[in-house]
Biopython code that builds the backbone (N, CA, C, O; Angstrom):
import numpy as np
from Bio.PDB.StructureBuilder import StructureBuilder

atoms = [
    (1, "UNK", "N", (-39.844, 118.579, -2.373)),
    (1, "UNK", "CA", (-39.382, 117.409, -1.619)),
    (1, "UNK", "C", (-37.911, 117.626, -1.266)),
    (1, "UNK", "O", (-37.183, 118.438, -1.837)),
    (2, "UNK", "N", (-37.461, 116.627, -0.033)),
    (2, "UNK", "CA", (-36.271, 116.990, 0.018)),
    (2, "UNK", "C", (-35.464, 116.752, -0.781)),
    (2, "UNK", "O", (-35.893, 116.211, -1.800)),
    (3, "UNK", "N", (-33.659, 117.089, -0.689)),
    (3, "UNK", "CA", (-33.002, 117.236, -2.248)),
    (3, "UNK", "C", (-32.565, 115.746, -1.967)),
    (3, "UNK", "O", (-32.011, 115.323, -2.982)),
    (4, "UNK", "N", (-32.612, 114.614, -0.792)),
    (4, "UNK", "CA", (-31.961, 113.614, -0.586)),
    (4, "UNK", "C", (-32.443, 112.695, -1.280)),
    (4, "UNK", "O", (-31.776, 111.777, -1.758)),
    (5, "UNK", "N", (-33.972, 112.887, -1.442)),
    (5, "UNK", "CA", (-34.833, 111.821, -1.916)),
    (5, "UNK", "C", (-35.127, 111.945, -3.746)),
    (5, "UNK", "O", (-35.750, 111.207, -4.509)),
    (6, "UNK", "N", (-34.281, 113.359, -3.995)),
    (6, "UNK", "CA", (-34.459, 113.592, -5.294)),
    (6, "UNK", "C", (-32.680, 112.994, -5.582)),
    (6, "UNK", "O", (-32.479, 112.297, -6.576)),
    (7, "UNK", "N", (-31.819, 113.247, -4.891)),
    (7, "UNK", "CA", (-30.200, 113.038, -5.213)),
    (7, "UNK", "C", (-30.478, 111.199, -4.951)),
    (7, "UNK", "O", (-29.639, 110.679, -5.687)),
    (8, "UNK", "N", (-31.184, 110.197, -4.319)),
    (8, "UNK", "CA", (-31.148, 108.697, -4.232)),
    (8, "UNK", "C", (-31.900, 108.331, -4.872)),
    (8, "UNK", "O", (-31.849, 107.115, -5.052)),
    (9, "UNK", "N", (-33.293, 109.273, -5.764)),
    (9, "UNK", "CA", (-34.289, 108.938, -6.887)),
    (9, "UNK", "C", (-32.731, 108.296, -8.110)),
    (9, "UNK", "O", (-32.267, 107.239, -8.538)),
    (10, "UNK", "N", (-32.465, 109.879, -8.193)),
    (10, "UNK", "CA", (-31.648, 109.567, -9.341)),
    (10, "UNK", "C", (-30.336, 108.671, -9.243)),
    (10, "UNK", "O", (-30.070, 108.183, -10.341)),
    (11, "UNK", "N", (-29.421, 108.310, -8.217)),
    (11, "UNK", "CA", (-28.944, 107.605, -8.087)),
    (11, "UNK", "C", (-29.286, 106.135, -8.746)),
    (11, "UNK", "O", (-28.624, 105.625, -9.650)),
    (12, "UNK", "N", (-30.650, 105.448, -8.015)),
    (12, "UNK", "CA", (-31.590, 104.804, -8.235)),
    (12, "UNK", "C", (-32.099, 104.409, -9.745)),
    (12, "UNK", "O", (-32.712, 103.406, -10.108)),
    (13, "UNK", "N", (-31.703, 105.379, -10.396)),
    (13, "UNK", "CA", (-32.194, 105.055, -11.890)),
    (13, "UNK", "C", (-31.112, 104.692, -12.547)),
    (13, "UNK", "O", (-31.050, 103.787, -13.380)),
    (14, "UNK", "N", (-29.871, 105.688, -12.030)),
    (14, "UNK", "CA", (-28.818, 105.403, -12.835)),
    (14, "UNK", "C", (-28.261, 104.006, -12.544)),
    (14, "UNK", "O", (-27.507, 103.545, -13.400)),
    (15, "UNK", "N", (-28.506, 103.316, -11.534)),
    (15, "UNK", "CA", (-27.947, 102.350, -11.179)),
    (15, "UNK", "C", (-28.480, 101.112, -11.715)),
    (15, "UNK", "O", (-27.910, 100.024, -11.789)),
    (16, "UNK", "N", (-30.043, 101.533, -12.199)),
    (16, "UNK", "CA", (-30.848, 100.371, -12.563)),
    (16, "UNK", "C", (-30.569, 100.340, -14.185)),
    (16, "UNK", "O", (-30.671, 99.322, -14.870)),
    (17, "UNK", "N", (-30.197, 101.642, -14.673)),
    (17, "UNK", "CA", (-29.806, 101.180, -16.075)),
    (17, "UNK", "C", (-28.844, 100.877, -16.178)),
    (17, "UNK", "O", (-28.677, 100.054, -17.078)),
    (18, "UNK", "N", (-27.778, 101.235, -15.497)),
    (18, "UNK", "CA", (-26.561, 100.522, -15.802)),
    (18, "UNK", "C", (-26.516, 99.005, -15.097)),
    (18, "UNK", "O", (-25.885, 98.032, -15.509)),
    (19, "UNK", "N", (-27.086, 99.062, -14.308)),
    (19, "UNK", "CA", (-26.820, 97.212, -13.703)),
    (19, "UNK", "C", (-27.506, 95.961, -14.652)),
    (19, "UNK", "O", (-27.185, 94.821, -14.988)),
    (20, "UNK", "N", (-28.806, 97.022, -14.901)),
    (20, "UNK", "CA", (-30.283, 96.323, -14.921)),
    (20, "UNK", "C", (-30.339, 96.473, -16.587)),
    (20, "UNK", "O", (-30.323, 95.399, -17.188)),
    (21, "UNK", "N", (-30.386, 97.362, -17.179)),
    (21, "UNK", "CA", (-31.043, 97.661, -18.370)),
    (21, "UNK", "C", (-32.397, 97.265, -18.518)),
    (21, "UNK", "O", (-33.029, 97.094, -19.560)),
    (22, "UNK", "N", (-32.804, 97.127, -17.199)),
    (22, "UNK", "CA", (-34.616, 97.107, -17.247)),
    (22, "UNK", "C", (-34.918, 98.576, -17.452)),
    (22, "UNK", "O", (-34.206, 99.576, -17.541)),
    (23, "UNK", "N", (-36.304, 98.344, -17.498)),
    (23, "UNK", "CA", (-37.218, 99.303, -17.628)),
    (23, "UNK", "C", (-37.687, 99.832, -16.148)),
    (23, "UNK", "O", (-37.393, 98.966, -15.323)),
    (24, "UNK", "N", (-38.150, 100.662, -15.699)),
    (24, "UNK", "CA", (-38.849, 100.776, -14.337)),
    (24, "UNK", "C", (-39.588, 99.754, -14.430)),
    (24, "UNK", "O", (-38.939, 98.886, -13.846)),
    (25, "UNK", "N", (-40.661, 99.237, -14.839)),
    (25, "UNK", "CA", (-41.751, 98.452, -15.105)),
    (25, "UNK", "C", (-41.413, 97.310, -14.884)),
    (25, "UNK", "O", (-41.889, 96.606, -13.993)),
    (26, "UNK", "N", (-40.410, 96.934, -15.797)),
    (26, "UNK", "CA", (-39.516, 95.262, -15.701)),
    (26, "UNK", "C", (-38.932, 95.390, -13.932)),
    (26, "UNK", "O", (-39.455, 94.705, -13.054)),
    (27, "UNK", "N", (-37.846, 96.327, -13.660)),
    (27, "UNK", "CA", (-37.377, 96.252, -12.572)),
    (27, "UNK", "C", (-38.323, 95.921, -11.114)),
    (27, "UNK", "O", (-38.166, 95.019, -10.292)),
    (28, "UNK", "N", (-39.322, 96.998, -11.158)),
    (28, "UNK", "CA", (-40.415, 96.859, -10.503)),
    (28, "UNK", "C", (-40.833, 95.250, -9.928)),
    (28, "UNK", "O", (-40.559, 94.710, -8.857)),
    (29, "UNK", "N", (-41.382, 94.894, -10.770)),
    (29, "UNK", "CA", (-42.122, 93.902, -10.866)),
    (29, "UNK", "C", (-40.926, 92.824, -10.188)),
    (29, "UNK", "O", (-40.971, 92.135, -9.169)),
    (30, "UNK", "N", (-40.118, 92.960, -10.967)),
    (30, "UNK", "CA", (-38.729, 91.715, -10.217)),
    (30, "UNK", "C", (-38.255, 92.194, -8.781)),
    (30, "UNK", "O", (-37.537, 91.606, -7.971)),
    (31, "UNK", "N", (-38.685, 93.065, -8.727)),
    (31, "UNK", "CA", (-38.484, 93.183, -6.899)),
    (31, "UNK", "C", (-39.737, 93.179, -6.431)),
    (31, "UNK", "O", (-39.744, 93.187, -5.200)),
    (32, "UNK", "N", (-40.907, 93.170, -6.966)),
    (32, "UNK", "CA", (-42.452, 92.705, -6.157)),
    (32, "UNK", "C", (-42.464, 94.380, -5.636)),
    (32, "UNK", "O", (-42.528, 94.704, -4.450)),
    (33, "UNK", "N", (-42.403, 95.147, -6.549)),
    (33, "UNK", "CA", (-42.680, 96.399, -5.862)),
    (33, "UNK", "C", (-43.608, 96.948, -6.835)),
    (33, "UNK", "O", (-43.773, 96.257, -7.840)),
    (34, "UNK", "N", (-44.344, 98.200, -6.744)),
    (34, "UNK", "CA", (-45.890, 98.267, -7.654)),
    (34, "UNK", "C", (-44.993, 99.394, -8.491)),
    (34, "UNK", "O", (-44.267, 100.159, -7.857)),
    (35, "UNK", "N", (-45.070, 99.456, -9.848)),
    (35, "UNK", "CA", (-44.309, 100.204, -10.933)),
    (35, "UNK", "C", (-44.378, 101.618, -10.168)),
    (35, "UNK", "O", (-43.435, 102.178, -9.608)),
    (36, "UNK", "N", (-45.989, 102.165, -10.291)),
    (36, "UNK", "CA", (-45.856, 103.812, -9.649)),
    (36, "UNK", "C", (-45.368, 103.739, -8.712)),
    (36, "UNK", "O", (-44.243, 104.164, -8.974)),
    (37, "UNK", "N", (-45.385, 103.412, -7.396)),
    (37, "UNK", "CA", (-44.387, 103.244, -6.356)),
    (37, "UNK", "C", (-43.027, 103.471, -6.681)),
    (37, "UNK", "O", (-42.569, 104.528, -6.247)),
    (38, "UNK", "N", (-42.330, 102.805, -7.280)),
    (38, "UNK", "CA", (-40.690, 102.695, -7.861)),
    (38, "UNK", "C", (-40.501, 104.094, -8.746)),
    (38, "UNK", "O", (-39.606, 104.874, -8.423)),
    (39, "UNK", "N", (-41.426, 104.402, -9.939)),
    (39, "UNK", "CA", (-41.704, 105.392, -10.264)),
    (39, "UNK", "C", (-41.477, 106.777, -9.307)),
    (39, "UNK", "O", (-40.575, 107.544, -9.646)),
    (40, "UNK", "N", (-42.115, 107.025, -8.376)),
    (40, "UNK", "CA", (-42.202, 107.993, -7.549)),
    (40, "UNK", "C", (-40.858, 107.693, -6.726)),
    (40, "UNK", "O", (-40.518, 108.679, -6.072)),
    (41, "UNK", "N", (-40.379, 107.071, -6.649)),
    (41, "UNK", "CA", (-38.965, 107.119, -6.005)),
    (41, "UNK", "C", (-37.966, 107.688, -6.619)),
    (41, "UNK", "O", (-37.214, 108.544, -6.155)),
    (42, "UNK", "N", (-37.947, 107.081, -7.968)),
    (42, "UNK", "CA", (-37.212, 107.661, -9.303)),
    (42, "UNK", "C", (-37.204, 108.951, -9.392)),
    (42, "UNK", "O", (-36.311, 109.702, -9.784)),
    (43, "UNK", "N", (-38.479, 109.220, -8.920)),
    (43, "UNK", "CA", (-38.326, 110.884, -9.228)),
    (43, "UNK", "C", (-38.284, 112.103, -8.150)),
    (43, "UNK", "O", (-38.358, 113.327, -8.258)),
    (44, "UNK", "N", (-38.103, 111.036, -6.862)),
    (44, "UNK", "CA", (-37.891, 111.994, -6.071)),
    (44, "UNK", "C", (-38.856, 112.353, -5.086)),
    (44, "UNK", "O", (-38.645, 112.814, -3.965)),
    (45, "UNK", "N", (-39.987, 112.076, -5.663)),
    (45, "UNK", "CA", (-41.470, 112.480, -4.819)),
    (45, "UNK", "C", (-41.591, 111.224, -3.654)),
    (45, "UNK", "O", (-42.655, 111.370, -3.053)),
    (46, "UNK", "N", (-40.852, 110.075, -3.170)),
    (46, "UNK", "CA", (-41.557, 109.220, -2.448)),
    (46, "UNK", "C", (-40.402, 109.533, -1.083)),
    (46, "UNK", "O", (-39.252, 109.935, -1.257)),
    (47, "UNK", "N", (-40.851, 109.322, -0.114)),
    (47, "UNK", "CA", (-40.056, 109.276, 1.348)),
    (47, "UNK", "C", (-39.585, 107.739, 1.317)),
    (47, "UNK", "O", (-40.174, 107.254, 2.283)),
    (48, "UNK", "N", (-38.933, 106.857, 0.792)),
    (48, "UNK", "CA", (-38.698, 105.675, 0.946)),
    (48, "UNK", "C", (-38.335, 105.259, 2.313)),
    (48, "UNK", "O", (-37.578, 105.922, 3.021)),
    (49, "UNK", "N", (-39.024, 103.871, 2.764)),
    (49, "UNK", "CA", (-38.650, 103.433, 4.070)),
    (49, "UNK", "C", (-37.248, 102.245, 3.699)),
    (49, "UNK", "O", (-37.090, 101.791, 2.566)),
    (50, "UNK", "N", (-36.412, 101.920, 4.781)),
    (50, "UNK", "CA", (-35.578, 101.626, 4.691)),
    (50, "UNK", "C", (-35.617, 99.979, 4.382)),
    (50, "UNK", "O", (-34.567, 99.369, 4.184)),
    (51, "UNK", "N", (-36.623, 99.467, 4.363)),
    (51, "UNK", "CA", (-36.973, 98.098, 3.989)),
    (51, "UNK", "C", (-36.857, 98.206, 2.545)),
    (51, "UNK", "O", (-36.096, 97.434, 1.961)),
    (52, "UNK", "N", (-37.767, 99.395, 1.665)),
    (52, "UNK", "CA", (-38.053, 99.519, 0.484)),
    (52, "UNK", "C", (-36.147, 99.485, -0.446)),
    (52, "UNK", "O", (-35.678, 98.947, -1.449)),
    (53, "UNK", "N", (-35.645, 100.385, 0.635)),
    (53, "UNK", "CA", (-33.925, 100.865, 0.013)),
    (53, "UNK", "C", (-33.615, 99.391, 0.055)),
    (53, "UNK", "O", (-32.833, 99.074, -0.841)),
    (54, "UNK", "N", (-33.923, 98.585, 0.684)),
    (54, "UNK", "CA", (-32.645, 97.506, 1.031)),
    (54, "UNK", "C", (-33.125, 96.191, -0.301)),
    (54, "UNK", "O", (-32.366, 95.380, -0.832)),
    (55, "UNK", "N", (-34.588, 96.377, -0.535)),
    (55, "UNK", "CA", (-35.440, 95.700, -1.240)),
    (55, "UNK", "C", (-34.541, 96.251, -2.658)),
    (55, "UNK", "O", (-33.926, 95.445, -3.356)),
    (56, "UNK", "N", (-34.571, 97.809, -2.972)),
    (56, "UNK", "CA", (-34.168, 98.035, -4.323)),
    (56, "UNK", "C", (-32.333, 97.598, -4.583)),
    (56, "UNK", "O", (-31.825, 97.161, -5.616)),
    (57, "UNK", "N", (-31.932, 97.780, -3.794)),
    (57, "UNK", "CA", (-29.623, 97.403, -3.363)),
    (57, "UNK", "C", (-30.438, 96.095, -3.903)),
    (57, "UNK", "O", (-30.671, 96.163, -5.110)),
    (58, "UNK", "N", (-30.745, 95.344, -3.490)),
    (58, "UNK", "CA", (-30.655, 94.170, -3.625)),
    (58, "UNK", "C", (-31.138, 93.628, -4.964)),
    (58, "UNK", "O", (-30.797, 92.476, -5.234)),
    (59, "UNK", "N", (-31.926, 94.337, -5.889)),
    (59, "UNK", "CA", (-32.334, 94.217, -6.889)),
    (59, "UNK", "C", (-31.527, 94.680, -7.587)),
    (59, "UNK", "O", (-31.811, 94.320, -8.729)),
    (60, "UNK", "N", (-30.494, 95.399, -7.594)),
    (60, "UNK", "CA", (-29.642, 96.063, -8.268)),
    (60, "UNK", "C", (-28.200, 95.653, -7.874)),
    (60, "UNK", "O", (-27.166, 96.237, -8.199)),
    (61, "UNK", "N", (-28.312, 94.659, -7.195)),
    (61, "UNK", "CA", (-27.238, 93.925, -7.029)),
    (61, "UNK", "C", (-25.563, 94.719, -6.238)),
    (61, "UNK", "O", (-24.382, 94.465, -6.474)),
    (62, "UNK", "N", (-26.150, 95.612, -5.370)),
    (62, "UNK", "CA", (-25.087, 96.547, -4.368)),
    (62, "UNK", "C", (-25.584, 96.878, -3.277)),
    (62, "UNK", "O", (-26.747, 97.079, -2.929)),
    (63, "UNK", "N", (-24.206, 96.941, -2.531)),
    (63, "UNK", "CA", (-24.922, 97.032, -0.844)),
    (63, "UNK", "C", (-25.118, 98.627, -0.938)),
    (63, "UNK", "O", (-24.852, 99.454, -1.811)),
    (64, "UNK", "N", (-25.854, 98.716, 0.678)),
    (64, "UNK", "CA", (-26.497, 99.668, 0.901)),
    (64, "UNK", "C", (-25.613, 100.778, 0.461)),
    (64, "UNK", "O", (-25.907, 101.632, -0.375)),
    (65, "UNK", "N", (-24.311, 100.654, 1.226)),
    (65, "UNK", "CA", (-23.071, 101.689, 1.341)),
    (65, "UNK", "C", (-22.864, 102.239, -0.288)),
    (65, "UNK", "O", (-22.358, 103.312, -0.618)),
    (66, "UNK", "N", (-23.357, 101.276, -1.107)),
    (66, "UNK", "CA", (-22.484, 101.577, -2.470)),
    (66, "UNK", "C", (-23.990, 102.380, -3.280)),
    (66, "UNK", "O", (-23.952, 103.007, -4.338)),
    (67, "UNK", "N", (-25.338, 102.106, -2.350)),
    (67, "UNK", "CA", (-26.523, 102.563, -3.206)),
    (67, "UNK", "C", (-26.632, 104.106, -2.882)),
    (67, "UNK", "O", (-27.283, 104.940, -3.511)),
    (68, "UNK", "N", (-25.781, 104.316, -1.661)),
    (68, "UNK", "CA", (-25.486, 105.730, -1.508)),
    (68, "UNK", "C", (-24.380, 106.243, -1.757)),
    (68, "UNK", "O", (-24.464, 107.279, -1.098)),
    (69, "UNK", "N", (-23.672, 106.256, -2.105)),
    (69, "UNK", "CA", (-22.721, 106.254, -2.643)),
    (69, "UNK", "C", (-23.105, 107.782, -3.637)),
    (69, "UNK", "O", (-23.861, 107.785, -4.609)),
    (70, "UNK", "N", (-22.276, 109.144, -3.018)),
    (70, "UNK", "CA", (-22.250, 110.235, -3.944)),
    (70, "UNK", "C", (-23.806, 110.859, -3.002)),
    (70, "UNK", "O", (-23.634, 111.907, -2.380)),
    (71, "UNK", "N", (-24.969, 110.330, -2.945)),
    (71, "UNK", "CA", (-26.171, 110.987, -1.830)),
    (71, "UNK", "C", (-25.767, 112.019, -1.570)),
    (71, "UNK", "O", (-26.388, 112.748, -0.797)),
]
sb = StructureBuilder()
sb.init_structure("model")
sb.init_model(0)
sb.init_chain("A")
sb.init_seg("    ")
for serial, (resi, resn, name, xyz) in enumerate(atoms, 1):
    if name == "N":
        sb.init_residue(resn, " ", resi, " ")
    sb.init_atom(name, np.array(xyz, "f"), 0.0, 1.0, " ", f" {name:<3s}", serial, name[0])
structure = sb.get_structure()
């Protein structure tokens, strides 16, 4: 996969434990998104559409600019 979607997976996680201290599972669910779905983002394997990015910033409480941030 590409390295963008593996460099904003991990972004993505780090951001949810440090904001969130959820779980994927917990986080998931509080943004109405399906765990494996979020899962596969985390790790890099999903092509995320830009609805999905704006869905997770917002669950994690930072704008777009700051969810890329380092990408």
């Amino acid at each position: 996969m590409d390295t963008i979607t593996k460099e904003l997976g991990k972004r993505i996680q780090e951001l949810r434990k440090e904001k969130t201290g959820l779980s994927q599972e917990k986080f998931a669910l509080e943004i109405e998104m399906d765990r494996s779905y979020f899962a596969s983002v985390e790790s890099g394997r999903r092509n995320i559409s830009i609805v999905n990015i704006k869905k997770i910033a917002d669950g994690l409480g930072v704008s777009l600019s700051e969810l890329f941030e380092g990408v």
